[in-house]
Structures are given as structure tokens and as C-alpha cells.
C-alpha positions as CSV (number, residue, x, y, z in Angstrom):
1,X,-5.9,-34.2,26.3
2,X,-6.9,-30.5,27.0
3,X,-6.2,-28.8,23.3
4,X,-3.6,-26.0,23.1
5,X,-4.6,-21.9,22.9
6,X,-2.5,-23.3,19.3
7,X,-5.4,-25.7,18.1
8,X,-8.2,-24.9,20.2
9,X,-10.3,-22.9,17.9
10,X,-11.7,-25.6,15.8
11,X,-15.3,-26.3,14.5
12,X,-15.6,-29.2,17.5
13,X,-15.0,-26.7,19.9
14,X,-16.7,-24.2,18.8
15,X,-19.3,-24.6,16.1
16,X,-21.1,-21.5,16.4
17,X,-18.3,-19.3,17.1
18,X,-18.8,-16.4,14.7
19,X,-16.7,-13.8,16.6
20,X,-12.8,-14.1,17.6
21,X,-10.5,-11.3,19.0
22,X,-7.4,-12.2,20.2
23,X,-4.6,-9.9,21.8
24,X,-1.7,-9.6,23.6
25,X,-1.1,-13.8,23.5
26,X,2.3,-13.9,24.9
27,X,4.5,-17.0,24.2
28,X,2.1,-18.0,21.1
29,X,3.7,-19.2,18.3
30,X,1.5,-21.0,16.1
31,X,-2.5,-20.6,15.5
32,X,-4.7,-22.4,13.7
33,X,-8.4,-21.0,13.5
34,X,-10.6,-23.3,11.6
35,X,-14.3,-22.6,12.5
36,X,-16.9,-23.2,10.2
37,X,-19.3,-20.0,11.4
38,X,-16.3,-18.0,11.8
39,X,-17.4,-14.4,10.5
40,X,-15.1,-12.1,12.2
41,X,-11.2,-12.5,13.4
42,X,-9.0,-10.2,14.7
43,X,-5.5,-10.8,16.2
44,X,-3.0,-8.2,17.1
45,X,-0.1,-8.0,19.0
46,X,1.4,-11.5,18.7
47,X,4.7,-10.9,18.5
48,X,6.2,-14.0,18.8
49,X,4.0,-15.7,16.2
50,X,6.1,-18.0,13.7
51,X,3.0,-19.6,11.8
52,X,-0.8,-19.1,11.4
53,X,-3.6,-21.1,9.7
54,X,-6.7,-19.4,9.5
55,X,-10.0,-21.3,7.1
56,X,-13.3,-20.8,7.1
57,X,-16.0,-20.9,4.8
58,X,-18.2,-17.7,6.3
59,X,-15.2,-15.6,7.3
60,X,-15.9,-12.2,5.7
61,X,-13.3,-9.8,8.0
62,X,-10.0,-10.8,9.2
63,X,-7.6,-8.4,11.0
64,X,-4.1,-9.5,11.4
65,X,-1.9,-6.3,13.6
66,X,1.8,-6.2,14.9
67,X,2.1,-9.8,14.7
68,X,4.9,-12.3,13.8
69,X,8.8,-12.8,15.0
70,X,10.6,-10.7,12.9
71,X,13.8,-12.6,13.9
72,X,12.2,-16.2,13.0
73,X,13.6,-17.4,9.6
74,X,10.6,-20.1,9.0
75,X,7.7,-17.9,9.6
76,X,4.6,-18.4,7.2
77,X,1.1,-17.8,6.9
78,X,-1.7,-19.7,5.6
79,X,-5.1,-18.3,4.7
80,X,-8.3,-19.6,2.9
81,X,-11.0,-17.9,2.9
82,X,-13.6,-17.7,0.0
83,X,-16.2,-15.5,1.5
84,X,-13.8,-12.7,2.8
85,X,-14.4,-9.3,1.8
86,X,-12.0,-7.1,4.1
87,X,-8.3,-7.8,5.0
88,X,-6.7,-5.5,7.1
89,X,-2.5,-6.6,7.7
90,X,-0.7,-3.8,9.7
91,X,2.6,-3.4,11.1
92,X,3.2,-7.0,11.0
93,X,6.5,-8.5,10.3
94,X,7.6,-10.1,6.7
95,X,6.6,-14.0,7.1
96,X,9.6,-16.0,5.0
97,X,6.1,-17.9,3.3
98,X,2.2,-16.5,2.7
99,X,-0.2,-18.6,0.9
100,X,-3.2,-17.1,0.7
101,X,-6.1,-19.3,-1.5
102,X,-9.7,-18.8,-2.7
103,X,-9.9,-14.9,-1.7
104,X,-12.1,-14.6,-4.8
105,X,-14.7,-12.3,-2.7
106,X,-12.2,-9.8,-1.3
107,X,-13.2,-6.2,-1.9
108,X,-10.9,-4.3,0.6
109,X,-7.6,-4.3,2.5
110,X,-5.4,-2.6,3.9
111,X,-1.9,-3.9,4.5
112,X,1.3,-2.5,5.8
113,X,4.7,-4.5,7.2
114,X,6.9,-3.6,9.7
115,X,10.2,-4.2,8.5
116,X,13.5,-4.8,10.1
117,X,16.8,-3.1,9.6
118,X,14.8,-3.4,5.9
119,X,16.0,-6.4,5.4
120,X,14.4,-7.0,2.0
121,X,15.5,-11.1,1.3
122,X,14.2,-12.2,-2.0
123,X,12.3,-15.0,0.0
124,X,10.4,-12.4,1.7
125,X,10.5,-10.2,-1.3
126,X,8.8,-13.4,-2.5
127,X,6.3,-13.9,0.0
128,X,5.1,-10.3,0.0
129,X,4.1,-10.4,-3.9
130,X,2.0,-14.1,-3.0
131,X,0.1,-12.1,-0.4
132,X,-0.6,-8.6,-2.8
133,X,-1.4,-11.6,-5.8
134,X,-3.6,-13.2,-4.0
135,X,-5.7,-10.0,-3.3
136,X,-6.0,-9.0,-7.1
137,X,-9.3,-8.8,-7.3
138,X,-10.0,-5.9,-4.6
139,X,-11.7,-2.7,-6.0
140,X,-10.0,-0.5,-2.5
141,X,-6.2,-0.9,-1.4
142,X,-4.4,1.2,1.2
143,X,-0.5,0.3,1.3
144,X,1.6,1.7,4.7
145,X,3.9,0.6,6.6
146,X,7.1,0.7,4.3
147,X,5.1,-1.0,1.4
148,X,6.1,1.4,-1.0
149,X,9.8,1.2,0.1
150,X,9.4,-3.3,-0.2
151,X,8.3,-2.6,-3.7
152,X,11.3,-0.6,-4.6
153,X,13.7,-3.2,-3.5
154,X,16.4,-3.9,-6.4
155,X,15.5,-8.0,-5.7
156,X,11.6,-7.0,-6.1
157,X,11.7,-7.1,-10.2
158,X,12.2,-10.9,-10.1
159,X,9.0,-10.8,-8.4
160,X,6.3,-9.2,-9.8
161,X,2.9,-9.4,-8.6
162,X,-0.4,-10.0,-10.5
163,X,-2.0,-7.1,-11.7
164,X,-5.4,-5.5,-9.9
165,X,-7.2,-5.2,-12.8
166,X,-10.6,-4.0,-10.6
167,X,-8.5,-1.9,-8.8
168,X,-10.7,1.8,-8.5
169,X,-9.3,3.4,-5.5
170,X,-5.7,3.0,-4.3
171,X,-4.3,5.5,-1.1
172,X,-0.6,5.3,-0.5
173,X,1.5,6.2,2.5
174,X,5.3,6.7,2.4
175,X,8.1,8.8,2.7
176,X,8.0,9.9,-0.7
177,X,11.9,10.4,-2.5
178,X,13.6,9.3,-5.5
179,X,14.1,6.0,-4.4
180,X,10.9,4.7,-3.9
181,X,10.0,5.9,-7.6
182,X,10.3,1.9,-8.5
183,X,7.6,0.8,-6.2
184,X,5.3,3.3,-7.3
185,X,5.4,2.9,-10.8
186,X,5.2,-0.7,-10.6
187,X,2.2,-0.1,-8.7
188,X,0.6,2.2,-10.9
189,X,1.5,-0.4,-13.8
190,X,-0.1,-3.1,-11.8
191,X,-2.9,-0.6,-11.5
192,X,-4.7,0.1,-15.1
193,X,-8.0,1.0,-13.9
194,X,-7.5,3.0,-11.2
195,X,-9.6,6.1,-10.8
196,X,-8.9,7.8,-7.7
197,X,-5.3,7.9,-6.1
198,X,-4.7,9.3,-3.0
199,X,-0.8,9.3,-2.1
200,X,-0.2,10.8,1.8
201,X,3.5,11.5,2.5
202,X,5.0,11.1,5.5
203,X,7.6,14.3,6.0
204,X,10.6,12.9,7.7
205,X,12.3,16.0,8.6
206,X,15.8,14.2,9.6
207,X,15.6,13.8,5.3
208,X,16.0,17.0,3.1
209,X,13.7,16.8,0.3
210,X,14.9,19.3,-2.3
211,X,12.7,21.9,-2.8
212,X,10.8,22.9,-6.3
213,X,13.3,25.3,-8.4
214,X,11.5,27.7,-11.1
215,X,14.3,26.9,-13.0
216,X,13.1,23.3,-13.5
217,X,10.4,25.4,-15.8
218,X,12.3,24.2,-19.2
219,X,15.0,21.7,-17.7
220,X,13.7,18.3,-16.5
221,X,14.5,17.0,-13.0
222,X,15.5,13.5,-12.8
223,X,12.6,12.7,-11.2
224,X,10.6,14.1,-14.4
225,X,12.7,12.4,-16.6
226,X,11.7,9.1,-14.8
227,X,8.4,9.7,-15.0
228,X,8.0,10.7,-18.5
229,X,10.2,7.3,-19.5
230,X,7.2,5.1,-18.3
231,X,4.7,7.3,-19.5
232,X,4.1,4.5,-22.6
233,X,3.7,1.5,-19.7
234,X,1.5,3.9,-17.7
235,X,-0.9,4.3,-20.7
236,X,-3.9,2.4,-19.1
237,X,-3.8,4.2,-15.9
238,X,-3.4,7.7,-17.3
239,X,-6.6,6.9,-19.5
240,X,-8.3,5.5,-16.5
241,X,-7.4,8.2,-13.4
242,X,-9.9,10.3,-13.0
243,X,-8.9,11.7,-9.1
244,X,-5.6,12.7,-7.7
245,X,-5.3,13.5,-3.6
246,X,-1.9,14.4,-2.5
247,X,-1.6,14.8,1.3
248,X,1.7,16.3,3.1
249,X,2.4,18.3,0.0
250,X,5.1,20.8,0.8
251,X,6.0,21.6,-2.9
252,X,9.2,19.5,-3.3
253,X,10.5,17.9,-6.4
254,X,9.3,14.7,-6.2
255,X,6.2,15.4,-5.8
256,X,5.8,18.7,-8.1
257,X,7.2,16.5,-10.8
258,X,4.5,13.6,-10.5
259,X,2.0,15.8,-10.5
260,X,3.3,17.5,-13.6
261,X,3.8,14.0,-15.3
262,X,-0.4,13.0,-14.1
263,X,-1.4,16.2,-15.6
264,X,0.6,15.8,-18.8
265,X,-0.7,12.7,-19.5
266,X,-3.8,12.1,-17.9
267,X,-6.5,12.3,-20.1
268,X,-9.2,11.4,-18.1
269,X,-8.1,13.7,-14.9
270,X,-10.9,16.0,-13.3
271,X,-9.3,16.9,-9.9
272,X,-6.1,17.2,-8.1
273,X,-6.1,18.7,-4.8
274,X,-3.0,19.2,-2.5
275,X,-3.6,19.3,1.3
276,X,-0.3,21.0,2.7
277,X,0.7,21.7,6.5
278,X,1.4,25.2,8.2
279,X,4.9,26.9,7.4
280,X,5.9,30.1,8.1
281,X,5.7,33.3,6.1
282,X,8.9,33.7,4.2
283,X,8.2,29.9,3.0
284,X,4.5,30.5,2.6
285,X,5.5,32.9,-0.2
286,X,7.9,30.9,-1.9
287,X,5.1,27.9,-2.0
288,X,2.9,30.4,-3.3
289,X,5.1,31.3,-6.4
290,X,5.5,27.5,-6.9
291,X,1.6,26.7,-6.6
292,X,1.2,29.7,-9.5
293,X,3.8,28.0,-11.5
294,X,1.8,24.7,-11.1
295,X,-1.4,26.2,-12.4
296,X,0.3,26.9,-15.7
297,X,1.4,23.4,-15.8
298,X,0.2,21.5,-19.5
299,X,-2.9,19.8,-18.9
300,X,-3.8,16.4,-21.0
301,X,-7.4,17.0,-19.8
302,X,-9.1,20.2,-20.4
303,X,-11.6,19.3,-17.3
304,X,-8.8,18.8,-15.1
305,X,-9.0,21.0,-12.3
306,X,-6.4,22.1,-9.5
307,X,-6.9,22.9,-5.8
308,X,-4.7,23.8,-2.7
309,X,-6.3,23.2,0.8
């Protein structure tokens, strides 16, 4: 029997195989890649994909994009790969199971789901915190594609991942408002030794952020009040941060008030710069008088240093 595009990529077939890239495989549902000289495997655009086995003793990058039925209810994925060093999982859909064993050599990823009508199940809920465990060892992590907003679920608590204890550098993108203020602390909990933080907000303009008010100067925002009630669980990573990047910064609360809360408390801070778009110039000078304000801000660190680009 002629093996299946399914099983075909097995050490018998191909023994020295150390490069696979795989796209577009229309009417694939299940994959197992399990080739001993295997270094290099990407797959993308699967989109009816309902389970995937990859192993391989010499794997060292795997790249997984747009992939999986996002209407499939027994979707899973199986990884096991001890000599992997970068993961890259973007835009794929929520698999109902992830088991992901022996990544004791990863050192980077990058992941980011693609999530349907947010449909945040605690089995999937479940399966994203196996996949973030297993990669608890990384030293660089880049979270997208409604991460952020999976970790703020209100049926995530029950399922808290392991922390990343060699965690240095962590970039975050998301539509930053109140409600994803869970996820992030949770991450920043999981996160004690972070030292550089770079958070990139994605403006949607169909949602109106509220704007900085001078006022706020002596009355606390909800958002600060928030932040300053976990600034006791925070205590490792405000010791620990050393660099804070804020992209898409248009001066709103949210954002103002987080980075009031890092330079209140973080003693080890030497830079926070804010990269902001174009606006015009009545707003330019009302972002102007909030960036003075911000300079006066209390600073835990007397090195910490403040920059608008």
C-alpha cells in the first residue's frame, strides 16, 4: 500500500530528510511527521487540520501558521521535541487538546491563536495553558493573536500556567483596555525575571479608549487602582524589569496608568520609551501636556529614564 500525505513523512521514507515545508494541503486532516534527521518544519495554511503528531530527535525549528478546523470539537496536537529551540504558532485555531513533551531546549517562540466568535471553552482554555507550560523554559516570548484577550477569560483562573522563570524578554500585542488587565497581570506574575517588556497596542478605532484626564493627577483611575492592588504579587518582576517599550501609545488611560504603576514600583527600571503615531495639531498639544505631566510621574528608580519617539 502507497502511504497517505497523513503518514508519509516517516524515518523509512525519508531518513535524511532534514527540511519540510508544507502549505496550502487542502482536505488534510491529520499529519504525523516523525523523521529522525528532521531539523526544520514548517506548515501553514491547513485549515482543515483536526490532529497533528510531529517527533524528532534533531528538530530545532518548527513553524505551525493558520492551521486547524476551528469548527472541529476533537482537534489536538502532539509535539515532542527535545532538541527544539524556536516555536513559532500563529493565527492557528484553539486545538480542544495540546501535549507538548521534552521541549527542555526551547529558547524562543512566538505564538498567537486565531480565535472564533471567542469562544473561550475551559477545554480549550485548558489546552492553551498545556502548550504556554510546556514552553517555560524560554528566555524570548512574543504573544499575538488574541493571546492577551484568552488569558483574561473569567474560566482562565482555573487554569493557570507554569511560570517562565528564565523568562528575559517578553513583547506583547493586543488591543489594550480594561478587560484584558487579567491576562496581563497574570502574565507579568508568571514572569518574575523579566527584564525587558515590550507591549505594542493595536488601536482599534471602532473602540473609544478614554483619553488621559489631568485630573486623574490626585484621584486614581480604576485601571490604577488595579494595578496598585497587585503591586505585592508583582514584586519579583518590578525588581527584575529593567526595559519598558510601549508601541501605539496615544496617551490613554490604560496605558498612562501602567506606566505610572512600572515607574512607581520598579526599582530596577532604566528606560521607558513610548513610540506614538501622527495626530493632528489640536491633539498634538493635548498629548503634549499629558507627556509633561508623565515626566513628573514618582519614579522607584532614580536611573529610570523617559522618552517619546
Amino acid at each position: 500500500d502507497q502511504p497517505t500525505l497523513s503518514d508519509l513523512f516517516t524515518d523509512s521514507s525519508f531518513p535524511r530528510l532534514k527540511k519540510l515545508n508544507l502549505d496550502a494541503c487542502f482536505g488534510l486532516k491529520q499529519l504525523k511527521v516523525s523523521c529522525l534527521a528532521l531539523e526544520e518544519f514548517t506548515l501553514e495554511n491547513c485549515f482543515q487540520l483536526h490532529g497533528l503528531d510531529v517527533s524528532g530527535a534533531k528538530l530545532k525549528t518548527l513553524q505551525v501558521a493558520s492551521c486547524f478546523d476551528a469548527y472541529c470539537d476533537k482537534s489536538w496536537v502532539k509535539i515532542n521535541a527535545p532538541s527544539l529551540r524556536v516555536m513559532v504558532w500563529e493565527y492557528n485555531a484553539i486545538t480542544e487538546n495540546s501535549s507538548l513533551e521534552n521541549l527542555v531546549s526551547a529558547h524562543e517562540a512566538s505564538i498567537g491563536f486565531f480565535v472564533l466568535n471567542e469562544d473561550f471553552s475551559v477545554t480549550k482554555l485548558r489546552s492553551v495553558s498545556n502548550l504556554l507550560s510546556a514552553l517555560s523554559r524560554l528566555h524570548t516570548l512574543t504573544l499575538e493573536g488574541q493571546c492577551v484577550e484568552v488569558l483574561s477569560s473569567r474560566n482562565y483562573i482555573a487554569n493557570l500556567m507554569h511560570p517562565f522563570d528564565q523568562l528575559q524578554s517578553l513583547e506583547l500585542q493586543t488591543g489594550f483596555n480594561k478587560h484584558n488587565l487579567p491576562g496581563l497581570a497574570h502574565l507579568f506574575k508568571c514572569s518574575p525575571a523579566l527584564h525587558t517588556l515590550i507591549l505594542k497596542i493595536l488601536n482599534d478605532y471602532k473602540i473609544e479608549r478614554r483619553k488621559w484626564n489631568k485630573d486623574l493627577w490626585d484621584m486614581p483611575s480604576s485601571e490604577e487602582q488595579f494595578w496598585e492592588s497587585q503591586s505585592q504579587a508583582l514584586k519579583p518582576l518590578l525588581n527584575n524589569l529593567s526595559v519598558v517599550k510601549i508601541h501605539g501609545f496615544l496617551e490613554c488611560e490604560n496605558e498612562v496608568s501602567l506606566a505610572k504603576f512600572l515607574l512607581k514600583h520598579g526599582k530596577a527600571l532604566q528606560e521607558m520609551t513610548f513610540f506614538s503615531g501622527h495626530c493632528n495639531y489640536r491633539d498634538s498639544l493635548r498629548r503634549q501636556k499629558i507627556r509633561s505631566q508623565m515626566m513628573g510621574f514618582s519614579r522607584a528608580s532614580s536611573n529610570a529614564k523617559i522618552e517619546f519617539l
